[in-house]
PLY file of the C-alpha trace (Angstrom):
ply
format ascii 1.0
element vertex 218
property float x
property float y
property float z
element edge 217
property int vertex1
property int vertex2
end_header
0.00 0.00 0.00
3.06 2.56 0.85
4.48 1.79 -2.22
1.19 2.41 -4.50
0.75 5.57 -2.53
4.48 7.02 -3.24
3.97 5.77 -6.80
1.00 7.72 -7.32
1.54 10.78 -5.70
2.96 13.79 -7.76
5.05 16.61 -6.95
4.32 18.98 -9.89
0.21 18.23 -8.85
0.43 18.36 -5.00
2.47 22.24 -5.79
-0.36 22.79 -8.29
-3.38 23.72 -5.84
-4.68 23.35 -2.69
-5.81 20.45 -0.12
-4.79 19.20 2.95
-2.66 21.41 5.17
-2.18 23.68 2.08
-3.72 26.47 0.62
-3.03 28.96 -2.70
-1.96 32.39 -1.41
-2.45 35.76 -3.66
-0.50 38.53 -2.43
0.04 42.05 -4.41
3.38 43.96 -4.48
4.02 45.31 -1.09
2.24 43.07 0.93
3.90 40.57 3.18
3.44 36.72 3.66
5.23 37.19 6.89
6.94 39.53 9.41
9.71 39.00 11.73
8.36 38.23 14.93
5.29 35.97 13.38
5.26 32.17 14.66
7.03 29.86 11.62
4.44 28.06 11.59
4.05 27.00 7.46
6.89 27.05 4.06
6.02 28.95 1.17
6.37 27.40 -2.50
6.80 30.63 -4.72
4.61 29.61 -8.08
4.83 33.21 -9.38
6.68 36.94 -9.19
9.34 37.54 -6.73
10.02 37.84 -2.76
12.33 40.24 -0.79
13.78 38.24 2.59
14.70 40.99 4.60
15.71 41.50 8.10
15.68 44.54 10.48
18.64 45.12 13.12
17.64 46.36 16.62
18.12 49.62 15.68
15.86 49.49 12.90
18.08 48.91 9.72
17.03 46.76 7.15
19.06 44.50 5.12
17.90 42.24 2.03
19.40 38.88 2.48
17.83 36.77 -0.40
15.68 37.26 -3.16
12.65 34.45 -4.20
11.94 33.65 -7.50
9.35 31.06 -8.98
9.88 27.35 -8.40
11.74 28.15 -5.12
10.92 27.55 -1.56
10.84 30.14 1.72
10.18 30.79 5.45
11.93 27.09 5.67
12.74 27.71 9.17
9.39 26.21 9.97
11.14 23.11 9.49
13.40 23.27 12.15
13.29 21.33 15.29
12.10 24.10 17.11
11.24 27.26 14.95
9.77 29.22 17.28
9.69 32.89 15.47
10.15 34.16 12.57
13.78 36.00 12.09
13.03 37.51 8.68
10.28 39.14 6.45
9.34 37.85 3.36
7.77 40.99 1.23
6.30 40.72 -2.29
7.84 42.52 -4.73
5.69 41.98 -7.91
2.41 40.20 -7.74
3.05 36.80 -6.03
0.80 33.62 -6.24
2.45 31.27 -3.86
1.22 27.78 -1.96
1.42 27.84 1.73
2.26 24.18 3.23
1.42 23.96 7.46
4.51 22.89 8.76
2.59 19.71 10.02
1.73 18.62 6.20
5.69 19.54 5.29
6.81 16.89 8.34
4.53 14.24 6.86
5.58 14.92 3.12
9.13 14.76 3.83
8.93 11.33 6.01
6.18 9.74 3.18
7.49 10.93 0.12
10.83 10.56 -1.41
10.14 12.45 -4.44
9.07 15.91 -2.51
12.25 15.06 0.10
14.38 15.52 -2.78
13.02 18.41 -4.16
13.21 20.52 -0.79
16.83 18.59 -0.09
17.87 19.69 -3.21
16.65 23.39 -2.65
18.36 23.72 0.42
22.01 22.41 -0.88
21.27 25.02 -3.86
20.53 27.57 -1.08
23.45 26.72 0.98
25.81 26.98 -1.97
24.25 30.07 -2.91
25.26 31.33 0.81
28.91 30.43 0.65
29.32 31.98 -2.51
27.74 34.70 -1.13
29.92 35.34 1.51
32.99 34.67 -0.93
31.68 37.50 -2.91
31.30 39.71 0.32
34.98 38.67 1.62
36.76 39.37 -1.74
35.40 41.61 -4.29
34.83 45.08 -4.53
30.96 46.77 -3.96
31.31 47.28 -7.77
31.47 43.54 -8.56
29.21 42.46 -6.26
26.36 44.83 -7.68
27.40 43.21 -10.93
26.88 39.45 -9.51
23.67 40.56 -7.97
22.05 42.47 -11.19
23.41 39.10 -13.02
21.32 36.98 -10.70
18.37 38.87 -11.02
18.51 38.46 -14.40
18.94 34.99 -14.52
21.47 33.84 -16.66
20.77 30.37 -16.31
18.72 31.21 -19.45
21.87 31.09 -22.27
20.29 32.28 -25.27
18.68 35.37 -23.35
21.50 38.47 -24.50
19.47 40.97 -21.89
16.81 40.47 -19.32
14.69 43.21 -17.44
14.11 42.13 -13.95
11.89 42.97 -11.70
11.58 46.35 -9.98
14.05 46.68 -7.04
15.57 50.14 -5.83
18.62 51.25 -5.24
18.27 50.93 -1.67
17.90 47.51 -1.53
20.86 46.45 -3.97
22.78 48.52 -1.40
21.80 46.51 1.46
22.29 43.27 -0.48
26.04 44.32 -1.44
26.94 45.54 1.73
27.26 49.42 0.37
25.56 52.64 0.34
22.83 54.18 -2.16
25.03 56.43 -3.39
27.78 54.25 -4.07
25.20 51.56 -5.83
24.05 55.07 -8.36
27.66 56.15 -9.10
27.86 52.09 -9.85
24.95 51.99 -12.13
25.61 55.02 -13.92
28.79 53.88 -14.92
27.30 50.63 -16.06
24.92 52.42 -18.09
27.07 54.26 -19.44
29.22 51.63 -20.52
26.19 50.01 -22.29
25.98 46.99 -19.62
22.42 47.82 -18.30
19.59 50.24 -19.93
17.34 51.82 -16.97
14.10 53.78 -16.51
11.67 52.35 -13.65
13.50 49.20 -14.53
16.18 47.60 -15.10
17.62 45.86 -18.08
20.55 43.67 -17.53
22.91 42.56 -20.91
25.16 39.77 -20.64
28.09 42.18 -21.79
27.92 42.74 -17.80
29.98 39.98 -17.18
32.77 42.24 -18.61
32.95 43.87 -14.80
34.45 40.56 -14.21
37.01 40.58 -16.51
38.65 43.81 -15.68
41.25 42.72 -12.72
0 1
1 2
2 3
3 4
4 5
5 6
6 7
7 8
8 9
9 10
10 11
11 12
12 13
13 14
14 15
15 16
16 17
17 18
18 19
19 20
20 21
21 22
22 23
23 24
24 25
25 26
26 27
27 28
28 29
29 30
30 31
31 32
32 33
33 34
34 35
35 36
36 37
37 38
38 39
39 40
40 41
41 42
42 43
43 44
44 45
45 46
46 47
47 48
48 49
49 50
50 51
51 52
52 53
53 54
54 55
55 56
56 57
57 58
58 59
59 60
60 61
61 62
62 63
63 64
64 65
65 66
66 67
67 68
68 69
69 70
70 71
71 72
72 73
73 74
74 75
75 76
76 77
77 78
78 79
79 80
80 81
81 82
82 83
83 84
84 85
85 86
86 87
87 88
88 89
89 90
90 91
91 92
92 93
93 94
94 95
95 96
96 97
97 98
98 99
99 100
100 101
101 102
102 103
103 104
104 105
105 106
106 107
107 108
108 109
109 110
110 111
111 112
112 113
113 114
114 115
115 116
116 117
117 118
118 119
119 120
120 121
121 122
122 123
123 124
124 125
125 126
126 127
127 128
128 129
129 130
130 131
131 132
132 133
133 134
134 135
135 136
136 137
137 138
138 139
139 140
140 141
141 142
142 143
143 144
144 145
145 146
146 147
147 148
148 149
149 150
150 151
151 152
152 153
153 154
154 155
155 156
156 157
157 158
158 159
159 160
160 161
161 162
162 163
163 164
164 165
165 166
166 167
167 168
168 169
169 170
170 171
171 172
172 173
173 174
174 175
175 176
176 177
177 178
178 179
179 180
180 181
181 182
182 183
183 184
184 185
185 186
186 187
187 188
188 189
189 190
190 191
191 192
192 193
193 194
194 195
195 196
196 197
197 198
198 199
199 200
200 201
201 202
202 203
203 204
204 205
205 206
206 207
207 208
208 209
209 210
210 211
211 212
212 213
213 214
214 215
215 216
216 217
């Protein structure tokens, strides 16, 4: 009977809709599917737009720490032991449709099916390499290059045959947070990038591959 069950069940179906312990969640730019502070209680499976994690210091300074796109999961410290609280905020940045899986469900899915334990194991080694390469980034290169990695990720160059991309709205403020700089520093950055023809910009942003050539200066 276990075995029929895991045969039949579905991944791509189950993060398709709604059911048991889950339900679809619309959200608009702006609005938040969590705040620090809230109980983690539930994990997010982004199905569409894009997600600022952010987090705000005791003295009330906010820093961007990750950015969600489609197909990815969040608020997976719900799966800890013990998550108690919330340490982040998870904000919409475009329109978001997104399924929201009670942490009980998650448990179960994990121990009953192999198929969905891969997916999320496989998210969170992506994650986690993600993070040291991060920090690598932060430890060794200069606020200019790291704006350029960032605006590169956004853009998603996993795509090869895409020769520019315009991502999704994100200000200047943000990009500084996520480099480690300053808003001014991240406009003297982008100027110069514009004016070197690696990004076009308006209200948003258009990223070309010839980018990359920041990395090929030193």
């Amino acid at each position: 009977m276990a075995n029929d069950r895991t045969a039949a069940f579905d991944v791509d179906t189950f993060l398709a809709g709604s059911g048991a312990g889950r339900r679809i969640v619309p959200l608009q730019a702006g609005e938040c599917f969590f705040s620090q502070g809230d109980p983690a209680n539930c994990v997010f499976y982004l199905k569409k737009g894009r997600v600022k994690i952010s987090v705000v210091s005791a003295e009330g300074k906010e820093a961007t720490i990750r950015l969600v796109a489609a197909g990815d999961f969040f608020g997976e410290k719900a799966m800890a032991p013990e998550p108690g609280l919330r340490v982040t905020t998870a904000t919409a940045t475009t329109a978001c449709t997104a399924l929201r899986i009670a942490r009980p469900e998650f448990l179960k899915l994990m121990r009953e099916e192999s198929s969905f334990s891969y997916l999320f194991s496989s998210f969170l080694l992506t994650c986690s390499m993600r993070t040291q390469a991060d920090l690598v980034d932060q430890l060794f290169n200069r606020a200019e290059k790291r704006l350029a990695r960032v605006l590169l990720l956004l853009a998603e160059y996993s795509q090869p045959n895409a020769d520019s991309t315009l991502i999704p709205q994100i200000s200047q403020e943000a990009l500084a947070s996520m480099i480690g700089s300053t808003r001014p520093r991240v406009n003297a950055f982008m100027t110069r990038f514009r004016k070197l023809g690696f990004i076009e910009y308006n209200s948003r942003i258009r990223v070309h591959k010839s980018l990359l050539n920041v990395f090929l200066r030193d």
